[in-house]
DOFI-642138 format. One record per residue (C-alpha): residue number from 1; y, z, x. Coordinates in nm, 2 decimals, padded with zeros to 4 digits. Example, Ala and Ser with C-alpha at 12.3 -4.5 7.8 and 13.67 -1.06 7.14 Angstrom:
+-----+--------+--------+--------+
! seq !     c2 !     c3 !     c1 !
+-----+--------+--------+--------+
!   1 ! -00.45 !  00.78 !  01.23 !
!   2 ! -00.11 !  00.71 !  01.37 !
+-----+--------+--------+--------+
***
This chain:
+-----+--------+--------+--------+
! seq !     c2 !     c3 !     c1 !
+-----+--------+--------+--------+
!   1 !  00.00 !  00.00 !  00.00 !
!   2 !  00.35 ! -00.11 !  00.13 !
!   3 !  00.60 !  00.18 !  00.06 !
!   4 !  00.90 !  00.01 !  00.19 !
!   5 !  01.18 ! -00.08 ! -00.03 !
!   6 !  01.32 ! -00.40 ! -00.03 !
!   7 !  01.62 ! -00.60 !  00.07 !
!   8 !  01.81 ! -00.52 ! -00.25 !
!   9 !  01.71 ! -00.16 ! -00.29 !
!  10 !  01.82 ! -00.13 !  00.11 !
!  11 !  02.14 ! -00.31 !  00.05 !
!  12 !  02.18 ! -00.06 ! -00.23 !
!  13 !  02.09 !  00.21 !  00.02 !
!  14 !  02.38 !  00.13 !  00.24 !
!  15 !  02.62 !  00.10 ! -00.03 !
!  16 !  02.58 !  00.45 ! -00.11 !
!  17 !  02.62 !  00.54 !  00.21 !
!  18 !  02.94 !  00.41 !  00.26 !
!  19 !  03.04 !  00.56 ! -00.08 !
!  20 !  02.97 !  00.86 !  00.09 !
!  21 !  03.19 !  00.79 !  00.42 !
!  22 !  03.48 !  00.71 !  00.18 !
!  23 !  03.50 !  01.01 ! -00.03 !
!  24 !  03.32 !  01.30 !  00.11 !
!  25 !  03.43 !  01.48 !  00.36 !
!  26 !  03.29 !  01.52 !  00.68 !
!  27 !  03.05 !  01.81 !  00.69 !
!  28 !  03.07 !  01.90 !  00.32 !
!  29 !  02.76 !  01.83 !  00.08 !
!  30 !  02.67 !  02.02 ! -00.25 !
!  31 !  02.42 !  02.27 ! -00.05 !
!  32 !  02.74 !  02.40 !  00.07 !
!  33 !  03.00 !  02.32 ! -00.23 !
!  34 !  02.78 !  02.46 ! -00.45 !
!  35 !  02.94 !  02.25 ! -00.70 !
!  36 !  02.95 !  02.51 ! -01.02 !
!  37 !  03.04 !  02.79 ! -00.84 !
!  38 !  03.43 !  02.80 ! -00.79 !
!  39 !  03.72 !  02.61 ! -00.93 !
!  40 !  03.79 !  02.42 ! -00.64 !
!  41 !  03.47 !  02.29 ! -00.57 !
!  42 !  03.42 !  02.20 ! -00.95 !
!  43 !  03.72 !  02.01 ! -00.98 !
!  44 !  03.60 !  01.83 ! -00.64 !
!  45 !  03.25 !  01.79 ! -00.80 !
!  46 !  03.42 !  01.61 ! -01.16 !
!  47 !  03.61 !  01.38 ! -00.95 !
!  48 !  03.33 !  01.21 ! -00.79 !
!  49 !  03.14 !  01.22 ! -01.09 !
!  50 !  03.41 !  01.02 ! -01.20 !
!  51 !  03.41 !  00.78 ! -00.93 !
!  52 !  03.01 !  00.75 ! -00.97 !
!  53 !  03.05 !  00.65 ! -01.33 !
!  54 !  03.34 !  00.38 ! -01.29 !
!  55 !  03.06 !  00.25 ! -01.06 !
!  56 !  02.78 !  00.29 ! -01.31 !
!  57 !  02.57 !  00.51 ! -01.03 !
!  58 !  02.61 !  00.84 ! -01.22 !
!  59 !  02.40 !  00.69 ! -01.55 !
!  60 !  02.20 !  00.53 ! -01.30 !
!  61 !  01.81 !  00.59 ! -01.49 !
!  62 !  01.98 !  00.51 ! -01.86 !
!  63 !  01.98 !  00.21 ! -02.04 !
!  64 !  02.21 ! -00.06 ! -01.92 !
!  65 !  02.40 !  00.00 ! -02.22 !
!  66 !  02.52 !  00.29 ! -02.07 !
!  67 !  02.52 !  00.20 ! -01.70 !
!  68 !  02.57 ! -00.18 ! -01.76 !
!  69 !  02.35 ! -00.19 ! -01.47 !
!  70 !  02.02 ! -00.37 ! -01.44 !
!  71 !  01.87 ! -00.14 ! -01.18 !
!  72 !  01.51 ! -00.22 ! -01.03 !
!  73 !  01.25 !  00.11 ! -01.02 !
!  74 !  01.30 !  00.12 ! -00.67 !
!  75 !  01.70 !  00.10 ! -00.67 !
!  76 !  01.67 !  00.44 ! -00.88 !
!  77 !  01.46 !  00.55 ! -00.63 !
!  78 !  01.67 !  00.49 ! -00.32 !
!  79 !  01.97 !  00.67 ! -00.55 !
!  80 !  01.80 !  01.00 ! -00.59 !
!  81 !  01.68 !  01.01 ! -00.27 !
!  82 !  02.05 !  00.97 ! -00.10 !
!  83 !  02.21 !  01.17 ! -00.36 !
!  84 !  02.00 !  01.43 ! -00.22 !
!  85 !  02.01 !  01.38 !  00.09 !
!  86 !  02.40 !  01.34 !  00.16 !
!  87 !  02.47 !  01.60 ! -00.13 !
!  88 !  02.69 !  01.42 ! -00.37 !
!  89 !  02.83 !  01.63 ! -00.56 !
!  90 !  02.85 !  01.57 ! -00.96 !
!  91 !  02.57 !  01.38 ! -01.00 !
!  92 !  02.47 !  01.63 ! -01.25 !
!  93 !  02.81 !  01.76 ! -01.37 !
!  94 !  02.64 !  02.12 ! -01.39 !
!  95 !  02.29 !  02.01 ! -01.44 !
!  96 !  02.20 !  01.97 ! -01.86 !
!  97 !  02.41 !  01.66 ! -01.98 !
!  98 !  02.28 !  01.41 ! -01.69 !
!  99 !  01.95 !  01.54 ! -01.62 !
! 100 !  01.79 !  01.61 ! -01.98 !
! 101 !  02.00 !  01.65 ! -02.26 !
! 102 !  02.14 !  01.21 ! -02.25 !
! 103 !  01.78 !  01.10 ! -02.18 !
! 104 !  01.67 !  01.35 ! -02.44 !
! 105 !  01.89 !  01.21 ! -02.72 !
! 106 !  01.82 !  00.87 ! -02.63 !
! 107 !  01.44 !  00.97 ! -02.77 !
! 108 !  01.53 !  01.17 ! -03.00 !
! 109 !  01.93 !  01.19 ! -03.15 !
! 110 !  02.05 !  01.04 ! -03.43 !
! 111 !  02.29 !  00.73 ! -03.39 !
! 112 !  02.54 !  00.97 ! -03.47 !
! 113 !  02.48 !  01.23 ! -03.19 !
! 114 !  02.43 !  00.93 ! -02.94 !
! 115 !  02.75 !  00.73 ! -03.03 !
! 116 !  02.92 !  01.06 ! -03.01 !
! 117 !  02.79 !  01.23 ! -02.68 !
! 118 !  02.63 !  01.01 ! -02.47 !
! 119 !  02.93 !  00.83 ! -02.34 !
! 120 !  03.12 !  01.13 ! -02.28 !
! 121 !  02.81 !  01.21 ! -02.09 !
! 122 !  02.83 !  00.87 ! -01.94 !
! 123 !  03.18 !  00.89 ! -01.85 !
! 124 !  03.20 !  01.23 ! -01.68 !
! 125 !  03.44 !  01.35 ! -01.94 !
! 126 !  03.50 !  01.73 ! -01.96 !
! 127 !  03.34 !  01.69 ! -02.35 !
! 128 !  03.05 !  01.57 ! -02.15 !
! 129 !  02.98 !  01.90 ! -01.98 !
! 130 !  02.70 !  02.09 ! -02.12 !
! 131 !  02.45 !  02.42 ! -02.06 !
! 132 !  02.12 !  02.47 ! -02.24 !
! 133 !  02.05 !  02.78 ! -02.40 !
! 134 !  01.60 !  02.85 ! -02.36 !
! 135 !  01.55 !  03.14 ! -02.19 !
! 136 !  01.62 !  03.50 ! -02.36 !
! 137 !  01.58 !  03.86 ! -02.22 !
! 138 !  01.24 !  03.87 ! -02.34 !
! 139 !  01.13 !  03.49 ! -02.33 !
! 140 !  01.11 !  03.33 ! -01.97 !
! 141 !  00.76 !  03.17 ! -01.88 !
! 142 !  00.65 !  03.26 ! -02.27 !
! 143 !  00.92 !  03.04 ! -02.36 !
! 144 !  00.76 !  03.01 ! -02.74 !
! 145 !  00.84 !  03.35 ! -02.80 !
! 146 !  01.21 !  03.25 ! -02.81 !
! 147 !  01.36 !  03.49 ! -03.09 !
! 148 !  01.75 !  03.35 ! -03.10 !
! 149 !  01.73 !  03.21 ! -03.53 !
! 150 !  01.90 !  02.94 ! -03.69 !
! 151 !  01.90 !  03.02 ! -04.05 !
! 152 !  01.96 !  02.75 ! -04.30 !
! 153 !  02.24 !  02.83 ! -04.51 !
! 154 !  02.36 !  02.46 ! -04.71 !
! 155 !  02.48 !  02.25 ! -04.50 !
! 156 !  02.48 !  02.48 ! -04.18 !
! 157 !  02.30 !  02.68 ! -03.96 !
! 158 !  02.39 !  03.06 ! -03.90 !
! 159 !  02.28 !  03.09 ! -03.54 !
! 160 !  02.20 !  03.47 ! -03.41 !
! 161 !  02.07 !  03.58 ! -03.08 !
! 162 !  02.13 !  03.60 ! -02.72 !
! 163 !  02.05 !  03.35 ! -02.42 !
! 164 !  02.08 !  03.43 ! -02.06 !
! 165 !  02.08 !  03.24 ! -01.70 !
! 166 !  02.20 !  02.97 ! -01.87 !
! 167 !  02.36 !  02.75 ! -01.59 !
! 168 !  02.78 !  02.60 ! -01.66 !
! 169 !  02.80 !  02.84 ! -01.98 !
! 170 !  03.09 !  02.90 ! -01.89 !
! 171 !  03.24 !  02.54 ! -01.84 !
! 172 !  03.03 !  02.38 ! -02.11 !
! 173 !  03.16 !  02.21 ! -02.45 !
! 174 !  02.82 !  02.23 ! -02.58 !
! 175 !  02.47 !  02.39 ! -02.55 !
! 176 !  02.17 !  02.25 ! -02.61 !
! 177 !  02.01 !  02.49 ! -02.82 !
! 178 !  01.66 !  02.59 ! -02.88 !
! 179 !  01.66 !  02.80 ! -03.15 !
! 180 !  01.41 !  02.95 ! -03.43 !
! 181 !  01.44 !  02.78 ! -03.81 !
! 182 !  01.08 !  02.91 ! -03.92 !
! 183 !  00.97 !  03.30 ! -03.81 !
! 184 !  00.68 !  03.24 ! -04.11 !
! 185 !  00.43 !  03.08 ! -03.84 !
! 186 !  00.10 !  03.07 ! -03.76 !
! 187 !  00.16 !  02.96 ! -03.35 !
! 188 !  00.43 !  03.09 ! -03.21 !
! 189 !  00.58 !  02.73 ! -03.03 !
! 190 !  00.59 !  02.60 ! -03.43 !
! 191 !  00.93 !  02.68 ! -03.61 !
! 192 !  01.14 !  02.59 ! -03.29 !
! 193 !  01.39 !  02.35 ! -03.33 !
! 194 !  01.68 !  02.19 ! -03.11 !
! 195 !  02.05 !  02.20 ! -03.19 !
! 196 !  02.37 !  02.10 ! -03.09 !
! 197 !  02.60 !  02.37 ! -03.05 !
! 198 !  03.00 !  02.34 ! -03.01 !
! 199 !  03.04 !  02.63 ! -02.77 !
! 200 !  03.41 !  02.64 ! -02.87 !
! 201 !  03.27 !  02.76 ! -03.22 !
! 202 !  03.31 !  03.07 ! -03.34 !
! 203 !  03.09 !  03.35 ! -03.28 !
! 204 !  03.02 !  03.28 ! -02.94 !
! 205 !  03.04 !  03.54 ! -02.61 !
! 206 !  02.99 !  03.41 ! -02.25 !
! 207 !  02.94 !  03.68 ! -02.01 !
! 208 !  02.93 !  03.56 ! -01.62 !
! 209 !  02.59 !  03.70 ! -01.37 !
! 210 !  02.68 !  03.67 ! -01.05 !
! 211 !  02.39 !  03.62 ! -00.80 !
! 212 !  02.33 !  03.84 ! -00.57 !
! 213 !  02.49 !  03.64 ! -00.27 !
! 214 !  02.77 !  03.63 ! -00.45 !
! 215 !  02.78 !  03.31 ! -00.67 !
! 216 !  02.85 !  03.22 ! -01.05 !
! 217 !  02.67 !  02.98 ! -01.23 !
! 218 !  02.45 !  03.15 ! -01.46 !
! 219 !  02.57 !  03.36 ! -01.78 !
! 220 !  02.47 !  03.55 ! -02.06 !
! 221 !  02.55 !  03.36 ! -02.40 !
! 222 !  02.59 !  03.57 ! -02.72 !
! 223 !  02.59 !  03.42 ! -03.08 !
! 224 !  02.70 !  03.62 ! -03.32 !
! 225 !  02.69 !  03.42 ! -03.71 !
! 226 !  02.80 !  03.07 ! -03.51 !
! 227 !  02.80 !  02.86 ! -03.79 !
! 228 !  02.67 !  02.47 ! -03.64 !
! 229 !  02.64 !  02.21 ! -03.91 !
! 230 !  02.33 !  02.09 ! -03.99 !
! 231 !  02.40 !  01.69 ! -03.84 !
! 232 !  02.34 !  01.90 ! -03.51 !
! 233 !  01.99 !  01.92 ! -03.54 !
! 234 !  01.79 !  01.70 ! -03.32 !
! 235 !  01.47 !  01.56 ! -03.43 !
! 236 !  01.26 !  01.67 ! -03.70 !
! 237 !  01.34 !  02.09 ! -03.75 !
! 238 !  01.05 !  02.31 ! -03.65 !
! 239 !  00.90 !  02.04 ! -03.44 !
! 240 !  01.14 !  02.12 ! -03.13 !
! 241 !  00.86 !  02.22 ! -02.90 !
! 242 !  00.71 !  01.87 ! -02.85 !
! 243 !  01.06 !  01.78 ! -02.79 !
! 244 !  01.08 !  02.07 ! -02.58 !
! 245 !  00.82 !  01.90 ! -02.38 !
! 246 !  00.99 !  01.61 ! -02.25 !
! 247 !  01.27 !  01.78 ! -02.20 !
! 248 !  01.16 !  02.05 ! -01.93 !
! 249 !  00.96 !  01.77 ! -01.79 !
! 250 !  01.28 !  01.58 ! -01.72 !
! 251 !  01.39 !  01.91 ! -01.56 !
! 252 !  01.06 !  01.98 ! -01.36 !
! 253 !  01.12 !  01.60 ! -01.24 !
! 254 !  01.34 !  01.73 ! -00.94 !
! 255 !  01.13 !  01.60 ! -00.66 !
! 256 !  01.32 !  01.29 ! -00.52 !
! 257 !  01.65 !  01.49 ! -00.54 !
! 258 !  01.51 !  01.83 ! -00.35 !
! 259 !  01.32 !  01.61 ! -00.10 !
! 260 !  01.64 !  01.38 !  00.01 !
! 261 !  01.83 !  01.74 !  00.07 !
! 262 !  01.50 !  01.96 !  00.25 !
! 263 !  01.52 !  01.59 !  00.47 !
! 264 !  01.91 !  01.65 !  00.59 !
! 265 !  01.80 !  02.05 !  00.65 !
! 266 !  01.56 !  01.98 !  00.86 !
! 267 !  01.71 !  01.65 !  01.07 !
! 268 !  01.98 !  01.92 !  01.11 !
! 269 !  01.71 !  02.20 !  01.18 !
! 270 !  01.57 !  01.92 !  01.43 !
! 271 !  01.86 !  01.88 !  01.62 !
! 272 !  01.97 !  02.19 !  01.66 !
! 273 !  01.66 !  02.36 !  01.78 !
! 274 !  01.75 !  02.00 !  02.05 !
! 275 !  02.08 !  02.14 !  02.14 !
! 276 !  01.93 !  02.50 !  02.18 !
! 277 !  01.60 !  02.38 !  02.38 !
! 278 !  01.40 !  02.56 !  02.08 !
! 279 !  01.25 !  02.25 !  02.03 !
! 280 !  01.05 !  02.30 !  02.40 !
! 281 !  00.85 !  02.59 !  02.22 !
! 282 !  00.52 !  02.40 !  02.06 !
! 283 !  00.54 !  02.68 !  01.77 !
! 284 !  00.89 !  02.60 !  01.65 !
! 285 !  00.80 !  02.18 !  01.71 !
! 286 !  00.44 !  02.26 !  01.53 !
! 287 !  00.62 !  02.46 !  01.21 !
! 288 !  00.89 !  02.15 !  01.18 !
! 289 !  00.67 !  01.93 !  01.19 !
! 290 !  00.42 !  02.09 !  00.94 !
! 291 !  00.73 !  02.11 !  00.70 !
! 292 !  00.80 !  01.73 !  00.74 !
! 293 !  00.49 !  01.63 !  00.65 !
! 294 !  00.51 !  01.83 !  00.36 !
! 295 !  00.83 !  01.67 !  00.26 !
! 296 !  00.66 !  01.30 !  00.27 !
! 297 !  00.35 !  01.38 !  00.09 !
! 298 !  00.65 !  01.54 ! -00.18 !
! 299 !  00.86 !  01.18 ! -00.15 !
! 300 !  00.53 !  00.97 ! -00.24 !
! 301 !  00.39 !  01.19 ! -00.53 !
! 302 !  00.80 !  01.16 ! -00.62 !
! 303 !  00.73 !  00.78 ! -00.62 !
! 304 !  00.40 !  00.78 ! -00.81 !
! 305 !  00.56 !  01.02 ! -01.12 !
! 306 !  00.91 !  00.76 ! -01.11 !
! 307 !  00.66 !  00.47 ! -01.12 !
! 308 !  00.46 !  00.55 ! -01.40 !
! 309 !  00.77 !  00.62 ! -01.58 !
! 310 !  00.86 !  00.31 ! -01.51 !
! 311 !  00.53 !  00.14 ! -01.66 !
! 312 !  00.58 !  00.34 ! -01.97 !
! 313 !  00.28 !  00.63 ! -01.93 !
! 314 !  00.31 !  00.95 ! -02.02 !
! 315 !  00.34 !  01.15 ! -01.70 !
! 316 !  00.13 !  01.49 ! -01.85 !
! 317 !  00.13 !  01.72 ! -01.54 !
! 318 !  00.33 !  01.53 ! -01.24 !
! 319 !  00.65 !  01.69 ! -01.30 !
! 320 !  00.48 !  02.03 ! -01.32 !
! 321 !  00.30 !  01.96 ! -01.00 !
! 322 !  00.59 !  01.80 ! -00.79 !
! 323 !  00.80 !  02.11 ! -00.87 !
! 324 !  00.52 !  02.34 ! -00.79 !
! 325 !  00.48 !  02.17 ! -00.43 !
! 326 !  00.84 !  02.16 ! -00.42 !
! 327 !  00.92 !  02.56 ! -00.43 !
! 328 !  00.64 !  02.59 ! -00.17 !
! 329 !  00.78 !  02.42 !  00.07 !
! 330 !  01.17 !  02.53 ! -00.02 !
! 331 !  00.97 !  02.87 !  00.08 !
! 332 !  00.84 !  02.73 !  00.42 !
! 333 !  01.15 !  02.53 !  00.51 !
! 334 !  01.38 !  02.86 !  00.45 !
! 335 !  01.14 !  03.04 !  00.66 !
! 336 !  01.12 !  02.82 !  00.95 !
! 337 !  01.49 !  02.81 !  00.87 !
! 338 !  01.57 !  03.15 !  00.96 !
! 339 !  01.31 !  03.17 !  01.24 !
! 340 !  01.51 !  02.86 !  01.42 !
! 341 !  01.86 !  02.98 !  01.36 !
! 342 !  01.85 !  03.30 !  01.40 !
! 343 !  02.13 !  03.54 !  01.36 !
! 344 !  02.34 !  03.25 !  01.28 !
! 345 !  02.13 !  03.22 !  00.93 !
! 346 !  02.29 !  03.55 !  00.84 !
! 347 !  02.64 !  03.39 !  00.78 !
! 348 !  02.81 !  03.32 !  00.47 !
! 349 !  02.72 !  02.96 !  00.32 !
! 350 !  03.04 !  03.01 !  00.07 !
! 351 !  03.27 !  03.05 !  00.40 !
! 352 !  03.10 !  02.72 !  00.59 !
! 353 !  03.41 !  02.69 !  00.83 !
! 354 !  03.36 !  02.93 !  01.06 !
! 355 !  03.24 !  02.88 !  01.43 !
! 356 !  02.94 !  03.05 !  01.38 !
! 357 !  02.86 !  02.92 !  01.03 !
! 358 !  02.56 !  02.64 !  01.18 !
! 359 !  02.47 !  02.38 !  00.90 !
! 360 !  02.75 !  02.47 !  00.69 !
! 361 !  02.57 !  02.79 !  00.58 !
! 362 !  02.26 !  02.57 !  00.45 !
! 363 !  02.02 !  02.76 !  00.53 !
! 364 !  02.15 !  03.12 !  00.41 !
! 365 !  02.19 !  02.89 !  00.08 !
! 366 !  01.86 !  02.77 !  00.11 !
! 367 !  01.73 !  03.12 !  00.17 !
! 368 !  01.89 !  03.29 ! -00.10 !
! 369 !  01.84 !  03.01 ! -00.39 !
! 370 !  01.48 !  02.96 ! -00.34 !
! 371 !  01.35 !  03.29 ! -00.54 !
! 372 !  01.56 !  03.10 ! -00.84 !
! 373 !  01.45 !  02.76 ! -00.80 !
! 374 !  01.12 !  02.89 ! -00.81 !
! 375 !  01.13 !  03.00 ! -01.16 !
! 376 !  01.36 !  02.79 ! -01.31 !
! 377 !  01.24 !  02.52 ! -01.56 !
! 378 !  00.89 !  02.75 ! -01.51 !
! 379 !  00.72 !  02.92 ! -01.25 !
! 380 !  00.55 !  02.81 ! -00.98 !
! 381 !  00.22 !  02.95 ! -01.16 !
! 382 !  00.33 !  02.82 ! -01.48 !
! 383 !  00.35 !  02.47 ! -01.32 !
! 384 !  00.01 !  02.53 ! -01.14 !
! 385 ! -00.14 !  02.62 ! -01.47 !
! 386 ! -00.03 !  02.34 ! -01.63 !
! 387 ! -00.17 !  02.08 ! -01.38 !
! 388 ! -00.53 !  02.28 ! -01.41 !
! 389 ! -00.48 !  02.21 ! -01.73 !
! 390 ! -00.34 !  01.84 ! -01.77 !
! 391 ! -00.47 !  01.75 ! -01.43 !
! 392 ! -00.75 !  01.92 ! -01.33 !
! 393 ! -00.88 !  01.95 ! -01.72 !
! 394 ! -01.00 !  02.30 ! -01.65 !
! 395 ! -01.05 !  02.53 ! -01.97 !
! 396 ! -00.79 !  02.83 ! -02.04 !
! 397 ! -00.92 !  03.14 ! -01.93 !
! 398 ! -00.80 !  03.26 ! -02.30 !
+-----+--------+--------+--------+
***
């Protein structure tokens, strides 16, 4: 098999390159912006979300009704890897509307909630910002035991209940809402429904969580008798967990992003452990080199899942796997990380300017970040349970 790209899909390559050279600055990349984390660096992020989408890059997987693009598989491809690799920023203005919620109304929405949202999505417009509301105090991993209700009152919904670590709450316009319309179930993941929720509407309380290294993206969201009209439902009601479904598995499908940026840590993990002579001890050359490798096997299985979308087959378990084998070696590459850097990993990655910040505080990013990555959109053993499942076709041990 010939896993080169070709000549367009290179050309393409370059031109996002040069995109880059023109309007990032030199030694900044989202691992260090952090895009959603402070005012500056949001604003930054927006603006070349903006200049993605006058290009049509930033809708790059939609229809070319959106993009006006006629993108090969392999153009998409080369995209996700160098937007993860050179860290453009905004390519998910804060993660829901790009990723998940635009290709999930395309399956799903009405005419009316596409026409509306998807090219404020489309155009990076501040309207096109949004956060999704699934996990709850008490429902992370047993995501069907969601308790947040959507009561059907006429021609509204009375939403009560409480979300939490939900991502840009606090610069959304709207959540994408799972929600229960039917408590009178016999299985739990029946009676869930999605909705489209106006999070100027009122009712609604955000309250910030910082992280622990001293970041804000996530936030408590509080509804309180938000009243949503009904036209916000999408799909059929109670039937939101097989939407559900495709959803998370857009989120799960992270791989070509997170392998492009583990790819620029370690080159710059490579070279520094060159400029320090660390790369003369065989331990610290064998532990790099076991993470590369596990950073190619990630970019193929990447292919194989973007390639089978491509065909039109259901891609059961990929996801779930790729992300699996993705927090493992987020893990290994933080480890071998610190173990290369040293003191230096210590410093600040929200201060990258200082002398004695190395890789713009990547790695102290990297470090910190990984306990999260590896539960959101599921845990790792979530994910690995679901490829025994799906994959393996082993029975439940319940």
């Amino acid at each position: 098999m010939d896993f080169r790209f070709d000549r367009k899909a290179e050309a393409f390559r370059q031109e996002i390159r040069e995109f880059v050279k023109e309007n990032i600055p030199i030694g900044e990349s989202s691992t260090a912006l952090m895009e959603g984390h402070a005012d500056d660096t949001w604003e930054f992020a927006m603006s070349i979300a903006k200049k993605l989408s006058a290009r049509g890059w930033l809708t790059i997987s939609w229809p070319n009704e959106y993009t006006g693009l006629n993108v090969s598989v392999e153009e998409r491809l080369v995209f996700g890897e160098e937007t993860g690799y050179w860290g453009i920023p905004g390519t998910s203005m804060g993660v829901s509307g790009i990723g998940w919620v635009g290709p999930s109304l395309l399956l799903f929405g009405t005419k009316a909630q596409q026409e509306k949202h998807l090219p404020l999505i489309a155009s990076a417009d501040s309207d096109g910002v949004w956060c999704t509301g699934y996990s709850e105090p008490d429902s992370g991993s047993d995501f069907a035991s969601l308790q947040t209700r959507a009561e059907r009152q006429g021609d509204s919904y009375i939403i009560n209940g409480q979300k939490i670590w939900t991502s840009e709450a606090h610069r959304a316009r709207y959540c994408w809402l799972a929600a229960r319309t039917n408590a009178d179930v016999e299985k739990k993941h029946h009676g869930i429904s999605i909705i489209i929720v106006d999070m100027k509407s009122e009712g609604i309380t955000v309250r910030p969580i910082p992280t622990y290294y001293g970041a804000h993206s996530f936030n408590e969201v509080f509804f309180t008798n938000v009243e949503v009209p009904v036209d916000n439902l999408v799909g059929e009601e109670n039937r939101g967990w097989y939407q559900l479904m495709q959803s998370l598995a857009m989120e799960r499908g992270i791989a070509l992003g997170s392998s492009g940026r583990t790819r620029r840590i370690l080159d710059e993990l490579i070279q520094f452990a060159r400029e320090t002579d660390l790369i003369k001890k065989p331990i610290i050359r064998q532990k790099l080199a076991d993470v590369a490798v596990d950073i190619q096997a990630l970019r193929v299985l990447a292919y194989e899942a973007a390639w089978k979308t491509s065909q039109g087959l259901t891609s059961a378990y990929e996801p779930s796997r790729d992300k699996a084998y993705n927090d493992v070696i987020l893990h290994k590459l933080a480890a071998i990380g610190n173990e290369v850097l040293g003191a230096y990993a210590q410093l600040d990655s929200l201060s990258p300017d200082s002398k004695w910040t190395k890789l713009r505080g990547s790695v102290q990013a990297l470090y910190h970040s990984t306990p999260g990555m590896a539960t959101a959109a599921g845990t790792t053993d979530t994910m690995r349970n679901i490829v025994g499942q799906f994959g393996l076709q082993l029975p439940k041990s319940y």
